[in-house]
Backbone bond lengths (Angstrom), bond angles and torsions (degrees), N, CA, C in turn:
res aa  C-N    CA-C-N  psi(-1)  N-CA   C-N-CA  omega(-1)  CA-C   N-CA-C  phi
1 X - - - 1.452 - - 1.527 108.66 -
2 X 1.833 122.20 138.23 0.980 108.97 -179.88 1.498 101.71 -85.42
3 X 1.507 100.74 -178.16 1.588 120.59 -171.64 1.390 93.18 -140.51
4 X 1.348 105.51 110.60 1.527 102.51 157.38 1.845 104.67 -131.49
5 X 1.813 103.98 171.04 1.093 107.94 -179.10 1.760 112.94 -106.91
6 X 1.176 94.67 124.90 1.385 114.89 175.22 1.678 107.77 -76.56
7 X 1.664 134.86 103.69 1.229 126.69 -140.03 2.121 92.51 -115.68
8 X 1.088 118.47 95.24 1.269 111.62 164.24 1.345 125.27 -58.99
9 X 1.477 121.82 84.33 1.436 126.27 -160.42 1.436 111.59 -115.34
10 X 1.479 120.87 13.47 1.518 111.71 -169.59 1.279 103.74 -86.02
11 X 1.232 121.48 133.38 1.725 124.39 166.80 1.617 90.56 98.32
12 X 1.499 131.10 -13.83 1.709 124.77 166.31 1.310 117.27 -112.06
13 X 1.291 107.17 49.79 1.372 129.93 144.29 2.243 92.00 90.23
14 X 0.964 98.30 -6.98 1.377 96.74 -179.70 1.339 140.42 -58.87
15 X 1.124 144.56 -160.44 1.377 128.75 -173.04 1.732 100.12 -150.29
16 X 1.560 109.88 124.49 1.112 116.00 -160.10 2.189 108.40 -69.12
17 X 1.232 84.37 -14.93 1.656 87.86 167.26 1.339 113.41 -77.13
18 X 1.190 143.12 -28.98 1.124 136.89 -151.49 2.190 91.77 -87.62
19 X 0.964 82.18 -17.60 1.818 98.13 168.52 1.281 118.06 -78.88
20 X 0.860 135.31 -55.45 1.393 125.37 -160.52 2.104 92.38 -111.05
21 X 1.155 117.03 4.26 1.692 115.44 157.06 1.486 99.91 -58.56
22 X 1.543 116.23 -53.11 1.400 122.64 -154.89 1.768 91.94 -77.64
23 X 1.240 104.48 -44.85 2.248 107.12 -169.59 1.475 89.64 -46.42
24 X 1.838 126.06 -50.40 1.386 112.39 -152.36 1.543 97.34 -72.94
25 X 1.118 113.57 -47.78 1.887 116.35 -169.90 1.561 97.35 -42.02
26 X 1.579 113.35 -48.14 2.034 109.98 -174.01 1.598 94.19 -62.33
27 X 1.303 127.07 -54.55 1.383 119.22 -171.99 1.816 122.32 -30.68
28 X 1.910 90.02 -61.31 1.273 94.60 -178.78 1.991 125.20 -75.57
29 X 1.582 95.75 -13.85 1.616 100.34 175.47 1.542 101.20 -69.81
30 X 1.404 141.05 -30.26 1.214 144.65 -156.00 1.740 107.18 -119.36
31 X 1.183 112.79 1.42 1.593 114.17 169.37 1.626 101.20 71.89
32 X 1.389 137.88 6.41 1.754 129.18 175.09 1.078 113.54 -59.36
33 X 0.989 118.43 169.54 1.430 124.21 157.89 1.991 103.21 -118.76
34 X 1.509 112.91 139.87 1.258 85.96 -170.61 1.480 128.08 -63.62
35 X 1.368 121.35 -8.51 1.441 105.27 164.37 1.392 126.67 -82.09
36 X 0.935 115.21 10.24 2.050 125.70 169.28 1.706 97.00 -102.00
37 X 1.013 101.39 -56.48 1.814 91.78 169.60 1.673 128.93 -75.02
38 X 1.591 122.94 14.20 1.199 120.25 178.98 1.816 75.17 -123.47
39 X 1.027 146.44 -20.96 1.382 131.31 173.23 1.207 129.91 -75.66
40 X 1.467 96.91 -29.20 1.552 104.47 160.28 1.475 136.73 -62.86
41 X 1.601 112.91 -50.15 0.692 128.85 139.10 1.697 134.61 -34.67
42 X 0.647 127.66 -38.09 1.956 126.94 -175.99 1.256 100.47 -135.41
43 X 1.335 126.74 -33.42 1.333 107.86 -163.96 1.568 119.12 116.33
44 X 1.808 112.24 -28.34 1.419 112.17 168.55 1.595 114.84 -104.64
45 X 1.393 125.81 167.91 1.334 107.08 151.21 2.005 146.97 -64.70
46 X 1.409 88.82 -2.56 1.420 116.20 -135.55 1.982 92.51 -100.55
47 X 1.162 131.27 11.74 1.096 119.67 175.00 1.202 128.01 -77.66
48 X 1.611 108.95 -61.99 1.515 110.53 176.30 1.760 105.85 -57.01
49 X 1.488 118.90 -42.02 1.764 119.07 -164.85 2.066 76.26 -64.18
50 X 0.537 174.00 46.51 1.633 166.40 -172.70 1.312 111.30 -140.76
51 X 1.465 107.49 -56.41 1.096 118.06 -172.70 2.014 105.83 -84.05
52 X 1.222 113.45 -21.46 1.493 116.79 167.61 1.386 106.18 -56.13
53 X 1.136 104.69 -66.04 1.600 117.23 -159.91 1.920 117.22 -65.29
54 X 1.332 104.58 -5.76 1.656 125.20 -160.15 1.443 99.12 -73.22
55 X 1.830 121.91 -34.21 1.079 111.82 -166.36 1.640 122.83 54.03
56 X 1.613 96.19 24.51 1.567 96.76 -171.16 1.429 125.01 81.12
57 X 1.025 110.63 -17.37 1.833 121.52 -175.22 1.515 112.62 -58.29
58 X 1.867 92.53 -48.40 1.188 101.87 -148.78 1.773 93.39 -78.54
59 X 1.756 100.99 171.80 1.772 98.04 -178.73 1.522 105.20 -121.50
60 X 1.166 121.70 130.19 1.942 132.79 174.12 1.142 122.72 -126.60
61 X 1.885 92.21 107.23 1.599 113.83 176.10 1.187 101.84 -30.73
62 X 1.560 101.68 151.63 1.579 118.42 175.55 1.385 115.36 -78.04
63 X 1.776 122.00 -6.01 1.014 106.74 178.42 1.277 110.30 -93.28
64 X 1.273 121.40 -36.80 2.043 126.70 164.67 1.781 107.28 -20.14
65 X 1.410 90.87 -55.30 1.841 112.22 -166.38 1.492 93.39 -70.33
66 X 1.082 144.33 -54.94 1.383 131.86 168.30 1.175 134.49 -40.71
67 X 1.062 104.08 -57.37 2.077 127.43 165.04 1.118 90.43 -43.41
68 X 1.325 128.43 -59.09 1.990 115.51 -160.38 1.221 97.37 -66.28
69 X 1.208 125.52 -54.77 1.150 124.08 -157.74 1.329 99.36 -48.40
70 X 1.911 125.75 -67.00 1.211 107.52 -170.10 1.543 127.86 -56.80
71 X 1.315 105.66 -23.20 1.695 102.46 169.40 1.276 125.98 -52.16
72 X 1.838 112.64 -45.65 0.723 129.53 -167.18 1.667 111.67 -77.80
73 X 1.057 118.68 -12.31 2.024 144.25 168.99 1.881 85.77 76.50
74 X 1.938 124.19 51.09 1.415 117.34 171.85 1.841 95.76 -105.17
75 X 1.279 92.04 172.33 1.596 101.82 178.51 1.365 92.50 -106.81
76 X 1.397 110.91 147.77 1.824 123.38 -173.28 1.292 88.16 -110.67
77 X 1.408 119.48 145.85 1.147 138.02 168.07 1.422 112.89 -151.45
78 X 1.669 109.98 130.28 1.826 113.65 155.81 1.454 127.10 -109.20
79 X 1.093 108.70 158.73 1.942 110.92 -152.04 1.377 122.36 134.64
80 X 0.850 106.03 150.28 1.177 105.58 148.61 1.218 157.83 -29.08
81 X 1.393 150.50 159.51 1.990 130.72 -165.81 1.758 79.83 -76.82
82 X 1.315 120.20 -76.85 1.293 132.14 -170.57 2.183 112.92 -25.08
83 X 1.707 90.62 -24.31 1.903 91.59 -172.99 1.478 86.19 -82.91
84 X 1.444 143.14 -32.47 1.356 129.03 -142.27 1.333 106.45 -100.17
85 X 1.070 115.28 130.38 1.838 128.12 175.41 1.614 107.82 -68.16
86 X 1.450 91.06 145.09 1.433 68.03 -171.44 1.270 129.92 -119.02
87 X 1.266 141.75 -166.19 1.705 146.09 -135.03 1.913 89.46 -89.01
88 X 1.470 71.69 138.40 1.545 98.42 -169.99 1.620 116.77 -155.65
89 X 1.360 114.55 131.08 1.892 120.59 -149.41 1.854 84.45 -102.64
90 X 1.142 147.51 111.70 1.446 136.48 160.38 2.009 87.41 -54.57
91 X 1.815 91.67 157.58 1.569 99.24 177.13 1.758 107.89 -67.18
């Protein structure tokens, strides 16, 4: 199983792409499409298309971002680049 890090970086200087680079990579390791994986997660289809379209503006509870993550089988992490361990494929 891979392991990747899901990086809560908004407001720590981060870049809201560097987020959803990693959401699409879980998408395509797990076959979703993001509206089967933002429905799973919350309940609507409309999360990840939300968070595309935000240009960063928009703001997502930490618990939404968690839920994906577990759908998505990513590890959530907050911190810093320097707090997060880093990306690693199990064989």
């Amino acid at each position: 199983m891979a392991m990747l890090a899901l990086i809560a970086q908004v407001g720590l200087g981060g870049d809201m792409r560097d987020i959803l680079d990693v959401i699409d990579e879980g998408l395509r390791r797990k076959g979703l499409s993001a509206a089967a994986a933002s429905r799973l997660a919350v309940g609507n289809p409309a999360l990840i298309k939300n968070m595309r379209a935000g240009n960063g503006r928009k703001r997502f509870n930490v618990e939404a971002l968690m839920k994906l993550a577990e759908v998505l089988d990513l590890d959530f992490h907050f911190g810093s680049r320097g707090d997060v361990p880093a990306r690693s494929a199990d064989p």
